[in-house]
N, CA, C and O of each residue as an XYZ file, in Angstrom:
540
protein
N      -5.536     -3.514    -14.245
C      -5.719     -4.344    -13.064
C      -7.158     -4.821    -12.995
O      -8.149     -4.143    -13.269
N      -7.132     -6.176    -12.560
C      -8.844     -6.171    -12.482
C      -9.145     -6.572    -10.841
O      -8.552     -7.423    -10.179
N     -10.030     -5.864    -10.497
C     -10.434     -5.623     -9.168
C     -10.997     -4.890     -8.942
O     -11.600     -4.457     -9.923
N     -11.385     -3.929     -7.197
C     -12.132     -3.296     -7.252
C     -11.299     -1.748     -6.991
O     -10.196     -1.666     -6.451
N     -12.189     -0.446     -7.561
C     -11.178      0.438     -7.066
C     -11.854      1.273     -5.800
O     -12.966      1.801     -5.806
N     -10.990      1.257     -4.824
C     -11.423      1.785     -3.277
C     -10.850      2.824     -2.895
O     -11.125      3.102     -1.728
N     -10.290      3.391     -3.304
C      -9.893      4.849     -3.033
C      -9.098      5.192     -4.152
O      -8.346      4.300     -4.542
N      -9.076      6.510     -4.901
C      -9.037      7.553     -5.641
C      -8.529      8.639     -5.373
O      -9.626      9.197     -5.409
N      -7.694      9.640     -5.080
C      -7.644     10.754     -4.228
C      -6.158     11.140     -4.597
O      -5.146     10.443     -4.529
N      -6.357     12.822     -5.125
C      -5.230     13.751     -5.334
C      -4.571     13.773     -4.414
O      -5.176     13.745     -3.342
N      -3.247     13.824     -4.376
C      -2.445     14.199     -3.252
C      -1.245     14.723     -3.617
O      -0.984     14.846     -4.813
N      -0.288     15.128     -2.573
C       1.039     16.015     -3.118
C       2.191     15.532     -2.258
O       2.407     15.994     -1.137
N       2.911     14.599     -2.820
C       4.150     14.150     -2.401
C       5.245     15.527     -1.303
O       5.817     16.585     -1.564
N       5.027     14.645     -0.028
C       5.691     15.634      0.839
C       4.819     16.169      1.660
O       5.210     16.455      2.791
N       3.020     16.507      1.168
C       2.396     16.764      2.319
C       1.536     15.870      3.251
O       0.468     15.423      2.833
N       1.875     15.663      4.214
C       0.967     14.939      5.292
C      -0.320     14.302      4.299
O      -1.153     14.823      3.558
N      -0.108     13.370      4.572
C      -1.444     12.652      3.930
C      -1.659     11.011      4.676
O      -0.776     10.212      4.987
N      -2.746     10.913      4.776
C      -3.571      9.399      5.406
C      -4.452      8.924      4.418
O      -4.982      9.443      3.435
N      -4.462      8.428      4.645
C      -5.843      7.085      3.157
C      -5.950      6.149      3.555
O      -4.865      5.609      3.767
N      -6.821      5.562      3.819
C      -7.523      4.155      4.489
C      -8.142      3.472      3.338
O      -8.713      4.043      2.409
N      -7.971      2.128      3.485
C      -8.797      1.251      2.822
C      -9.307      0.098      2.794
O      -8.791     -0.590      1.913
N     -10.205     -0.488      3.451
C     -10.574     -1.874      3.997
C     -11.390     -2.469      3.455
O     -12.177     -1.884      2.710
N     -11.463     -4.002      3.693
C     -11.584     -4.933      2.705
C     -12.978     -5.031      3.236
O     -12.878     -4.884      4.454
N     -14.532     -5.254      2.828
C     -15.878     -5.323      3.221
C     -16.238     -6.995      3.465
O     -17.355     -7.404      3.782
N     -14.945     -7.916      3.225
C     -15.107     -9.371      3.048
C     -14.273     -9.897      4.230
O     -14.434    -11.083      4.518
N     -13.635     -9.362      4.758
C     -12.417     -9.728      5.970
C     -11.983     -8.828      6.772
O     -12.468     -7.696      6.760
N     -11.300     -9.074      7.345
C     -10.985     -7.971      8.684
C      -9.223     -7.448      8.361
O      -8.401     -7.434      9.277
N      -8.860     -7.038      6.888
C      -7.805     -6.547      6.476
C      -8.134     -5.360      5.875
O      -9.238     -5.059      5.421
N      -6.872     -4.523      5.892
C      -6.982     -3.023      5.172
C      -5.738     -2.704      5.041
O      -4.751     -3.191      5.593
N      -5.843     -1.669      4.114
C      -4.365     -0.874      3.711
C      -4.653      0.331      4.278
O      -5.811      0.616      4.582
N      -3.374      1.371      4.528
C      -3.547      2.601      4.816
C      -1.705      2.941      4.047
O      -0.686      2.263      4.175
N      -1.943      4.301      3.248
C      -1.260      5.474      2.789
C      -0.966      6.129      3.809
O      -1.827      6.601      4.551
N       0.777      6.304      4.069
C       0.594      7.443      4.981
C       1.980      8.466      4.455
O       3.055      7.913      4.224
N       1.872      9.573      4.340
C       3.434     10.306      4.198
C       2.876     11.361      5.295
O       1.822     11.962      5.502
N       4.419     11.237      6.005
C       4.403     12.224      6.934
C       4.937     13.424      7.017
O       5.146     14.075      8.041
N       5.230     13.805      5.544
C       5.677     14.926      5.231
C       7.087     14.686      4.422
O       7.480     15.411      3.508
N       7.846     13.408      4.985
C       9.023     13.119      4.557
C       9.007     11.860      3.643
O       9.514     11.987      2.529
N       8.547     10.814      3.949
C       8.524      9.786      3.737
C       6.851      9.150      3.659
O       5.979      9.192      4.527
N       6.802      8.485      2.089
C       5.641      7.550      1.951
C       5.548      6.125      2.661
O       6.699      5.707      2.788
N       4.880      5.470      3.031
C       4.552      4.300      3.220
C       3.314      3.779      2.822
O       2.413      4.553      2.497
N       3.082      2.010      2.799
C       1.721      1.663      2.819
C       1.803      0.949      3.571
O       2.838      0.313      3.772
N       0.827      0.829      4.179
C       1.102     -0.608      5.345
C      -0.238     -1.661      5.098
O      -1.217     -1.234      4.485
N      -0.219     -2.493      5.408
C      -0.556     -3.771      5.694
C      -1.763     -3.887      7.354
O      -1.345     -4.311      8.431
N      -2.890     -3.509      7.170
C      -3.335     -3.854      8.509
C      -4.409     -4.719      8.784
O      -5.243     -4.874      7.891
N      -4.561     -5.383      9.978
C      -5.542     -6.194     10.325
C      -6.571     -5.285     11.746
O      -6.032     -4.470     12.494
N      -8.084     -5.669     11.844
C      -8.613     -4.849     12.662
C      -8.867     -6.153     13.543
O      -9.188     -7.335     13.418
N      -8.551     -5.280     14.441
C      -8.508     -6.486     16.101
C      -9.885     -5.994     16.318
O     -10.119     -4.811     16.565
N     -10.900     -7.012     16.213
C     -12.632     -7.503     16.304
C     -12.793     -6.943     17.748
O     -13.986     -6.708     17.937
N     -12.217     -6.715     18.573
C     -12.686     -6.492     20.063
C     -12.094     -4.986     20.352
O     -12.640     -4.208     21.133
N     -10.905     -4.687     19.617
C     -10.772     -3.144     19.962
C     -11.065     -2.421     18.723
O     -10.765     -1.231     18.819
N     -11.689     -2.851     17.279
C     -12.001     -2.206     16.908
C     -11.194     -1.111     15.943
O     -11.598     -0.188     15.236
N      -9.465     -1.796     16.329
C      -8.570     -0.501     15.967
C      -7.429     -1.612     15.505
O      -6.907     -2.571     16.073
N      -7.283     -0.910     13.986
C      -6.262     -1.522     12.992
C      -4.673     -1.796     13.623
O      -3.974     -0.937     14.160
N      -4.320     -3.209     13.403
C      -2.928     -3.800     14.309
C      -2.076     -3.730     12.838
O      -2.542     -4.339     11.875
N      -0.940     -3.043     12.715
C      -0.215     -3.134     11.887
C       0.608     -4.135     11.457
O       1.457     -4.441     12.294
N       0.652     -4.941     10.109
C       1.182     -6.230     10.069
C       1.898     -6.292      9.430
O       2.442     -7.397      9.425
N       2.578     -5.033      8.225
C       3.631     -5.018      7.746
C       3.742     -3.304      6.818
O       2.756     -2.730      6.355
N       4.937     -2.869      6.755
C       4.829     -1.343      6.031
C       6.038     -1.786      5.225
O       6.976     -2.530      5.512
N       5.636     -0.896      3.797
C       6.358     -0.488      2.695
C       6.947      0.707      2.476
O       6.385      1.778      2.706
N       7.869      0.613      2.115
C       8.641      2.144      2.027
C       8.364      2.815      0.575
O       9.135      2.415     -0.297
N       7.436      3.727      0.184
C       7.023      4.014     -1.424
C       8.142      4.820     -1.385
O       9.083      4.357     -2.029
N       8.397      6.134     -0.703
C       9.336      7.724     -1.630
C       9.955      8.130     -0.648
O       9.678      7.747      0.488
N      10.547      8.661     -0.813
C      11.246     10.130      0.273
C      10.888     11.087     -0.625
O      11.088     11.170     -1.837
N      10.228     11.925      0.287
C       9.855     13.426     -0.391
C      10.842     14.200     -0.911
O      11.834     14.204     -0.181
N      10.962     14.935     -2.011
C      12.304     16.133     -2.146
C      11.653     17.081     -1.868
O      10.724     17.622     -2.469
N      12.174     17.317     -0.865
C      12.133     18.808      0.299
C      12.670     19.921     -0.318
O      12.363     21.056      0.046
N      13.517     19.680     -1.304
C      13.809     20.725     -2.060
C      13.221     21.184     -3.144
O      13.844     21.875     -3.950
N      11.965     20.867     -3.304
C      11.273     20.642     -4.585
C      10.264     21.649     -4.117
O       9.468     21.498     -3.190
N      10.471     23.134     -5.213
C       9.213     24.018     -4.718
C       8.186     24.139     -5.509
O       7.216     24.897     -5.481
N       8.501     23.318     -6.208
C       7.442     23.374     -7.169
C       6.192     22.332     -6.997
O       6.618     21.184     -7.118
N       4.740     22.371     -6.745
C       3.763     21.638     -6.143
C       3.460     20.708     -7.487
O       3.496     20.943     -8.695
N       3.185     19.687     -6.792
C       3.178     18.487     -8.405
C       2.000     17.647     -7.581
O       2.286     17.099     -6.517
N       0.750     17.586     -8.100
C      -0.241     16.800     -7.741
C      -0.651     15.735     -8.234
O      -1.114     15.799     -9.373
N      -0.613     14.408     -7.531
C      -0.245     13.116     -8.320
C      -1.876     12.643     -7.798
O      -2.704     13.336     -7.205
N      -1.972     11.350     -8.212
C      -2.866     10.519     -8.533
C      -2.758      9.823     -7.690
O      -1.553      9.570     -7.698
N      -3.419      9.016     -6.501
C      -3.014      8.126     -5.586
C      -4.512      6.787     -5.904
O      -5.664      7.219     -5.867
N      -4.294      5.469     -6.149
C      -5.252      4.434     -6.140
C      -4.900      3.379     -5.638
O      -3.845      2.805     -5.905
N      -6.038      2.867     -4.577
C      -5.925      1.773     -4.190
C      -6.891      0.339     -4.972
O      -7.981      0.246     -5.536
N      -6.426     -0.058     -4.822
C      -7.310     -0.900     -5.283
C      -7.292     -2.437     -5.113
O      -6.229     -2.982     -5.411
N      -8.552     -3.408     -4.574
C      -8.485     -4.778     -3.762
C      -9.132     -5.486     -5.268
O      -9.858     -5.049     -6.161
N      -8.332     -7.018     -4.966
C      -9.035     -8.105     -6.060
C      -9.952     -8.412     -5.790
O     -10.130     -8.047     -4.628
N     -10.953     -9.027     -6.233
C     -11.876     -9.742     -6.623
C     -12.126    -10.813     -5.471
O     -13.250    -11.314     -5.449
N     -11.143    -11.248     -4.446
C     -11.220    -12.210     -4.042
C     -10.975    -11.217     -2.036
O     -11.166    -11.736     -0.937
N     -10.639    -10.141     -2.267
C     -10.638     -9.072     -1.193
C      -9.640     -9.517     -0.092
O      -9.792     -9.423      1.126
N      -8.387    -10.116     -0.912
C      -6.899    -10.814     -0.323
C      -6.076    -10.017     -0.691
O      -5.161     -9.815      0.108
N      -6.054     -9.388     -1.772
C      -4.527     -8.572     -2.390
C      -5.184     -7.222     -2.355
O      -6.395     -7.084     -2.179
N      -4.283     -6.166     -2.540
C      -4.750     -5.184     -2.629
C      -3.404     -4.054     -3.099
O      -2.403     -4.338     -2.442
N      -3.211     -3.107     -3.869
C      -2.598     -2.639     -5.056
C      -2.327     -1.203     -4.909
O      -3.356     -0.527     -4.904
N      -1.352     -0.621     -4.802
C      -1.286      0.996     -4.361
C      -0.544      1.636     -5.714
O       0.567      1.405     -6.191
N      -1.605      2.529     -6.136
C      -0.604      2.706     -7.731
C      -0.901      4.703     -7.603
O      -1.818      5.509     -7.451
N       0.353      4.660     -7.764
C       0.556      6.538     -8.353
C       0.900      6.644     -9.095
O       1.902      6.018     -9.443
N       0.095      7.797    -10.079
C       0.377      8.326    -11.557
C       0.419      7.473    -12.476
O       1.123      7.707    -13.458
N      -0.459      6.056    -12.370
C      -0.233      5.463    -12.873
C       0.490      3.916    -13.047
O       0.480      3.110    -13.977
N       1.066      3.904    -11.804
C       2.356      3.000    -11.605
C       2.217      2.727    -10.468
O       2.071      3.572     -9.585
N       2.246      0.971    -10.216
C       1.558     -0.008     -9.420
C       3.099      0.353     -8.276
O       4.158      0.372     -8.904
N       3.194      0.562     -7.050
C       4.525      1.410     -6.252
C       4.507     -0.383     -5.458
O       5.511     -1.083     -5.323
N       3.268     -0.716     -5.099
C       3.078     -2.296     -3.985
C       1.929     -2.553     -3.803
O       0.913     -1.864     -3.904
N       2.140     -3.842     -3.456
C       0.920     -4.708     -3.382
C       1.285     -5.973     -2.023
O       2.335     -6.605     -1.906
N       0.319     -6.038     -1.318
C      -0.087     -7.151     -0.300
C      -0.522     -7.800     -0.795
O      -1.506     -7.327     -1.363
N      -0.345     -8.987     -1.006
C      -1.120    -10.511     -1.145
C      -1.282    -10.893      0.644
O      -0.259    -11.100      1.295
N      -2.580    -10.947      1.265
C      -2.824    -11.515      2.994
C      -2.737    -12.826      2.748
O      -1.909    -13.529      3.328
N      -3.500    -13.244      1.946
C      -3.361    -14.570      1.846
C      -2.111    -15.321      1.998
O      -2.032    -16.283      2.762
N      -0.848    -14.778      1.076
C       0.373    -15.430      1.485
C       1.160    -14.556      2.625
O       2.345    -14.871      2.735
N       0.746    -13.606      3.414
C       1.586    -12.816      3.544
C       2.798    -12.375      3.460
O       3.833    -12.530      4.109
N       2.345    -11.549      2.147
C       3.683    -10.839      1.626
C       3.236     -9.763      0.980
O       2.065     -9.571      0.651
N       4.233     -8.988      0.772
C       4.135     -7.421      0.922
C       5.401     -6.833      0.054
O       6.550     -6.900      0.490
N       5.082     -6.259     -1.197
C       5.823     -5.827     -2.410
C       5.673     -5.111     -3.008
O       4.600     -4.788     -3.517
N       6.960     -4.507     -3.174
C       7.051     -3.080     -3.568
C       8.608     -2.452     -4.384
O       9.705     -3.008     -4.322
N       8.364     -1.484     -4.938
C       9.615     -1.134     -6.376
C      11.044     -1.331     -5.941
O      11.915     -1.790     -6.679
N      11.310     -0.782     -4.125
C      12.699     -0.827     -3.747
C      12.825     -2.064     -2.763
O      13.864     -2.043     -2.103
N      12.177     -2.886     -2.584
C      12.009     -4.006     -1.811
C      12.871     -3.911     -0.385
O      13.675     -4.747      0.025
N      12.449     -2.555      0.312
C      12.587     -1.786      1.274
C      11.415     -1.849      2.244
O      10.339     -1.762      1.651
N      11.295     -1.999      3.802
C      12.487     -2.819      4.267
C      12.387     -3.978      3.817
O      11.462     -4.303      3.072
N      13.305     -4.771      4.188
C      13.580     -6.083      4.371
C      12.245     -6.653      5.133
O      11.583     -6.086      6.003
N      12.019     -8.140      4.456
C      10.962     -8.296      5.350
C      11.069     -8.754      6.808
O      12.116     -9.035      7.390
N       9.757     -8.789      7.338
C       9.713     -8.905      8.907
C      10.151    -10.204      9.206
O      10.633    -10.967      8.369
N       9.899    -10.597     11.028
C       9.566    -11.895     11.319
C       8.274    -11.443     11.393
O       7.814    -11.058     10.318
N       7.826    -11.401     11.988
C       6.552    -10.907     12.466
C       5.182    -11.387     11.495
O       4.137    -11.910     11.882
N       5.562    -11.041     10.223
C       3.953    -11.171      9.222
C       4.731    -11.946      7.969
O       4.660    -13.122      7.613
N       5.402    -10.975      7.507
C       5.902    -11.215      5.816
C       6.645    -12.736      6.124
O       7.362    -13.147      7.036
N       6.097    -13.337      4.899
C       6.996    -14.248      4.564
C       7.406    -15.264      2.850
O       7.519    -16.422      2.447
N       7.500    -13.702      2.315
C       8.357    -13.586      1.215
C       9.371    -12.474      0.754
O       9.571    -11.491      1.466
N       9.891    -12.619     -0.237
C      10.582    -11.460     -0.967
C       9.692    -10.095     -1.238
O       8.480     -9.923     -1.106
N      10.467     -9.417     -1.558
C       9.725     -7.879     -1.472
C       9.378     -7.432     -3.456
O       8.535     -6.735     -4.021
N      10.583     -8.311     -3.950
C      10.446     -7.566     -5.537
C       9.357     -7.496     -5.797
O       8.673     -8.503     -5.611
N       8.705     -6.236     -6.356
C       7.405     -6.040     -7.120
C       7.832     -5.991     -8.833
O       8.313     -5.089     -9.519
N       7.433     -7.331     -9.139
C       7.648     -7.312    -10.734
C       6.290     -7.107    -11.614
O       5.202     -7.214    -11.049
N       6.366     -6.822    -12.956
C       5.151     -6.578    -13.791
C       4.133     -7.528    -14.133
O       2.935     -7.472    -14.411
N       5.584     -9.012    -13.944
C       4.528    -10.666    -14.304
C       3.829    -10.675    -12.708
O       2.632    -10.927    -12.567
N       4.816    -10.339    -11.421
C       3.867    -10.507    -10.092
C       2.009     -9.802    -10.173
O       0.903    -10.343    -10.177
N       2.401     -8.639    -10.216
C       1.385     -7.653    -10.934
C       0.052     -8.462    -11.440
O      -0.979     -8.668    -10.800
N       0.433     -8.929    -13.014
C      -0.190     -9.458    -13.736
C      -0.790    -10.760    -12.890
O      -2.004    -10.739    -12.686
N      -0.243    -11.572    -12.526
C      -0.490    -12.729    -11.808
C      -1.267    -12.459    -10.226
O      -2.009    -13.186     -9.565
N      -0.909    -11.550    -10.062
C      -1.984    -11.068     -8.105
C      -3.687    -10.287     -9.209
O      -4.818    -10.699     -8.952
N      -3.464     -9.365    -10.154
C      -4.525     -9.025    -10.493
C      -4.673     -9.207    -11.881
O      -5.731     -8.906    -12.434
């Protein structure tokens, strides 16, 4: 990928985890969140007067296996282009979604949910040529 990389950080599928990541060129950011059950990334914008990130679209990455006792510590990276519009959520290796703000749209492996009215306004497939072509 070429861009910049903004967060780095071990984590363990299934436990509570947050990760923030904002753009130093615009008033957009991503945030990681699993709440024990379920991954997401979302899509946020910071409202200039309160100061506090307005959510503009979420991705569905995993469902945790709860049955899984065995602790498996993965790789979590974010990472924004060059141009501080797209921005790239990859574990173990493997790009899971990506925001393009600029078009708003928001893509990812199970193209789960469906997109919004609200922000999104494209398809969800995250392909390898999309990939290649956002970074």
């Amino acid at each position: 990928m070429n861009g910049f990389l903004m967060q780095e950080k071990p984590f363990e599928k299934g436990a509570t985890t947050f990760i923030e990541s904002y753009s130093p060129e615009n008033n957009f950011g991503v945030i990681f969140e699993d709440d024990g059950e379920t991954g997401y990334f979302y899509a946020v914008e910071v409202d200039q007067e309160k100061k506090e990130p307005r959510i503009l679209d979420g991705l569905h990455i995993y469902e945790a296996d709860a049955s899984r006792t065995e602790k498996k510590i993965s790789s979590l990276v974010i990472v924004w282009s060059k141009d501080w519009l797209k921005s790239a959520l990859v574990i173990d290796g493997l790009c899971h979604a990506v925001y393009d703000f600029e078009k708003q749209a928001g893509y990812n492996i199970n193209e789960f949910p469906p997109p919004n009215s609200f922000w999104t306004k494209h398809e969800r497939k995250l392909t390898n040529e999309l990939i290649q072509v956002l970074f």
